[in-house]
N, C-alpha and C positions, 0 to 999 in steps of 0.2 A: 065664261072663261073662269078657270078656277087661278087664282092667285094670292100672293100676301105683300103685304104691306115692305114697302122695302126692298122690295125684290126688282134689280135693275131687269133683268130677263124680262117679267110681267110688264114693267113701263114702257117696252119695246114693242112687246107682243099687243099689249092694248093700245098705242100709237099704229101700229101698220093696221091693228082689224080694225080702228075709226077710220087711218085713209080709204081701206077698202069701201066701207058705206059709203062713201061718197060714191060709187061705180054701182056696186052689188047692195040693193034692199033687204038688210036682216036687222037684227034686233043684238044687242051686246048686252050680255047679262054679266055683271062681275061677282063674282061670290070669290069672301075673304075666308080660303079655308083654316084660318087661325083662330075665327069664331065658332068652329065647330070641332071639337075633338075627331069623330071620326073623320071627316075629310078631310083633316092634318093628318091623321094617321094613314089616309091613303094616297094623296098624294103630295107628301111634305117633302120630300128630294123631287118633286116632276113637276113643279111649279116652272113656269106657269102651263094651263092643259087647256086646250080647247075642245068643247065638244058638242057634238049636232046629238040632242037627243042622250040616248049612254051612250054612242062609240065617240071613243078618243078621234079628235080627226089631227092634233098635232103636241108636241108638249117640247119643251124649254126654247126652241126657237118658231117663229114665223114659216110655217111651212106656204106660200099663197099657191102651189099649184092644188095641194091637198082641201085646203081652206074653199078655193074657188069652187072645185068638183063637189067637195061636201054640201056647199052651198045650191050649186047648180041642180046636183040629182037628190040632195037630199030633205 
């Protein structure tokens, strides 16, 4: 999940994908795209993004049907 520091959005968004591990077996990767120029330059208004792989599978809120399917089939 890409996010930045400060950002209430991201502490929501990384709060509901930890409840999910508890249900769903995946891995949560955080990357702060504030230590990387270009991934501030790509996604600094779409914080926080979640993504399986490169597709986006949701961005500034908790999508869990999107989240669960990405997870399930992908």
């Amino acid at each position: 999940m890409y996010y930045r520091v400060g950002c209430h959005l991201c502490d929501a968004m990384i709060a509901a994908l930890r409840y999910l591990q508890h249900e769903l077996a995946f891995e949560l990767e955080l990357v702060d795209i504030d230590k990387n120029p270009d991934l501030r330059k790509r996604y600094d208004v779409d914080v926080p993004v979640v993504t399986l792989g490169t597709e986006v599978v949701c961005f500034h809120f908790f999508e869990e049907d999107l989240v669960r399917q990405a997870l399930q089939h992908g």
